[in-house]
C-alpha positions as CSV (number, residue, x, y, z in Angstrom):
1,X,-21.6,9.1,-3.9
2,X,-19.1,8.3,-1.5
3,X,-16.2,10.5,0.2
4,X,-12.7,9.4,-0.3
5,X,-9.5,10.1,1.9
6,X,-6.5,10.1,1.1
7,X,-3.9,7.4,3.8
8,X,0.2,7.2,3.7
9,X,0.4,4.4,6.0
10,X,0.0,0.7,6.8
11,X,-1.5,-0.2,9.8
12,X,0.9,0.8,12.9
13,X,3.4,-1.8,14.1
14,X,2.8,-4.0,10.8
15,X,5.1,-5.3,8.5
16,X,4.4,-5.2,5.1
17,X,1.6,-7.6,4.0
18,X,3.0,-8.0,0.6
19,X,6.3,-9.8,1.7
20,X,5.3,-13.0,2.9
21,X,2.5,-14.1,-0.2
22,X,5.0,-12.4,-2.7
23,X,7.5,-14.0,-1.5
24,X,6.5,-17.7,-1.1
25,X,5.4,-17.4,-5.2
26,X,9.0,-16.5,-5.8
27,X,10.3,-14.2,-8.6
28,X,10.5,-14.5,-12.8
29,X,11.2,-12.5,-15.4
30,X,7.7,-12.4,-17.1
31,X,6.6,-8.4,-17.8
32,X,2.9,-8.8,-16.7
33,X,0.8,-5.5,-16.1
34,X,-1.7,-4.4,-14.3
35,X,-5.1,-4.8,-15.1
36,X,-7.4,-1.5,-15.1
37,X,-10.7,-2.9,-14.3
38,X,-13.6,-1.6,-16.7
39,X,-16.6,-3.5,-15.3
40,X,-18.3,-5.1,-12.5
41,X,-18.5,-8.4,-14.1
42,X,-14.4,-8.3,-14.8
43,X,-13.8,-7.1,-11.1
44,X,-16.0,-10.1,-10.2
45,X,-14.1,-12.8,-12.4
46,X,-10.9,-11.4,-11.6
47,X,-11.3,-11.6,-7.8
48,X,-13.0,-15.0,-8.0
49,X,-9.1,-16.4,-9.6
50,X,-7.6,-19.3,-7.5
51,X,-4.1,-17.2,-7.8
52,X,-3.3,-14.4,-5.5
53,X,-4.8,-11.4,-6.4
54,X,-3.6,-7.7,-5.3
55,X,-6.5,-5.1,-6.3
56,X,-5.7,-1.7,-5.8
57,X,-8.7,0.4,-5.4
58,X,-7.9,3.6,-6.8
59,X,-8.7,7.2,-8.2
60,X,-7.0,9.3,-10.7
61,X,-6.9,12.6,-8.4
62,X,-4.8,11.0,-6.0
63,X,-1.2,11.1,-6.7
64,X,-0.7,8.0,-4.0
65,X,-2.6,5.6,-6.1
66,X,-0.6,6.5,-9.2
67,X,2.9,5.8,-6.9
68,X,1.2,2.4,-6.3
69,X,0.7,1.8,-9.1
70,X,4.1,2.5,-10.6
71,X,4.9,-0.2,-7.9
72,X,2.6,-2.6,-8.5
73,X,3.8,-2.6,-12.2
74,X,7.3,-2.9,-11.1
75,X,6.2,-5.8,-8.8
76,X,3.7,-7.5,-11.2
77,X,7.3,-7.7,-13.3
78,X,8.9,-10.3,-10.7
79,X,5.6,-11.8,-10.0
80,X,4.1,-13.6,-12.8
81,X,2.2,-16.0,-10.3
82,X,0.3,-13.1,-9.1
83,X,-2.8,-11.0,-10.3
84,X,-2.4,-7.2,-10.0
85,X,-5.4,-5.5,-11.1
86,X,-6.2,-1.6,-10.6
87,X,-10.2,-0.4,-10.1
88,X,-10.4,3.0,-10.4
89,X,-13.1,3.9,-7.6
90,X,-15.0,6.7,-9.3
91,X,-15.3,4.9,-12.2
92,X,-16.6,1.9,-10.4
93,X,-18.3,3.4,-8.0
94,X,-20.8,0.4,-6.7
95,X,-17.7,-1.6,-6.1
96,X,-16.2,0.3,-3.7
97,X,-19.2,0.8,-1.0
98,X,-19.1,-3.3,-1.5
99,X,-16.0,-3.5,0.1
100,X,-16.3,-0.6,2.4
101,X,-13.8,1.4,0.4
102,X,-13.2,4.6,1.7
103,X,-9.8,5.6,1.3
104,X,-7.8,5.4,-1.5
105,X,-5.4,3.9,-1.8
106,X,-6.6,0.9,-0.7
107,X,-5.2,-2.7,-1.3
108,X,-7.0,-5.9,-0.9
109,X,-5.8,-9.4,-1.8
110,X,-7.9,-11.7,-2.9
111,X,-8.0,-15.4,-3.8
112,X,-10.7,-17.2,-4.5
113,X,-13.2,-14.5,-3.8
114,X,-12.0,-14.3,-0.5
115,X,-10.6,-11.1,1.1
116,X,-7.3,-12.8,2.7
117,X,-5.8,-9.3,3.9
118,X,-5.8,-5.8,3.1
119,X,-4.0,-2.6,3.5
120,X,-5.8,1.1,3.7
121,X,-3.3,3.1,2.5
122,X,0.2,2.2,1.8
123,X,3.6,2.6,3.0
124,X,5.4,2.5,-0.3
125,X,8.8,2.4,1.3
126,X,7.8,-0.7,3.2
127,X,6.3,-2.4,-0.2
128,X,9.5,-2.0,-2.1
129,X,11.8,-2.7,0.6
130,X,9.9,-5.6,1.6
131,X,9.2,-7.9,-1.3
């Protein structure tokens, strides 16, 4: 088993990483929700999409994840283009050493397997202002 912290911000002088990709897919009115992630084999297909992927590594204790979350939902909303999927780190647990995970919460986006940026821990005022 694996320690987790708890970070409220993005890395210093950054803007928010989820302005540009979100906004280049541009909005729509589709509802789409988040995906909770039950097994390795989903996080692995889910991850491996083409489209732009924001995974939020997670756990239930920590009352920043579930603020993300809320957000994410919100975004995922405006975003139809856009995977939003949730993995809940205790649940998971040989995910998160995988991608050196030790914070929650911690955002990666992914397309195409690929780890294109990532955020450990998250400015929530920056996420909604910025998208």
């Amino acid at each position: 088993m694996f320690q987790l912290h708890i970070y409220k911000i993005i890395r210093p002088g950054s803007s928010s990483l989820f302005s540009a990709p979100l906004r280049q897919l541009g909005s729509t009115s589709s509802s789409m929700a988040n995906t909770i992630v039950t097994s390795v084999d989903q996080y692995n297909k889910l991850i491996s999409s083409p489209a732009l992927t924001l995974t939020l590594f997670s756990a239930d204790w920590a009352e920043q994840s579930k603020q993300i979350l809320a957000v994410m939902t919100e975004l995922a909303r405006q975003f139809s283009a856009v995977q939003f999927v949730d993995v809940p780190v205790e649940e998971l647990s040989e995910v998160a050493p995988k991608k050196q995970i030790d914070a929650v919460p911690t955002v990666i986006f992914f397309q195409a397997e690929k780890a294109i940026d990532r955020i450990d821990g998250v400015d929530i005022a920056a996420l909604t202002t910025n998208c």
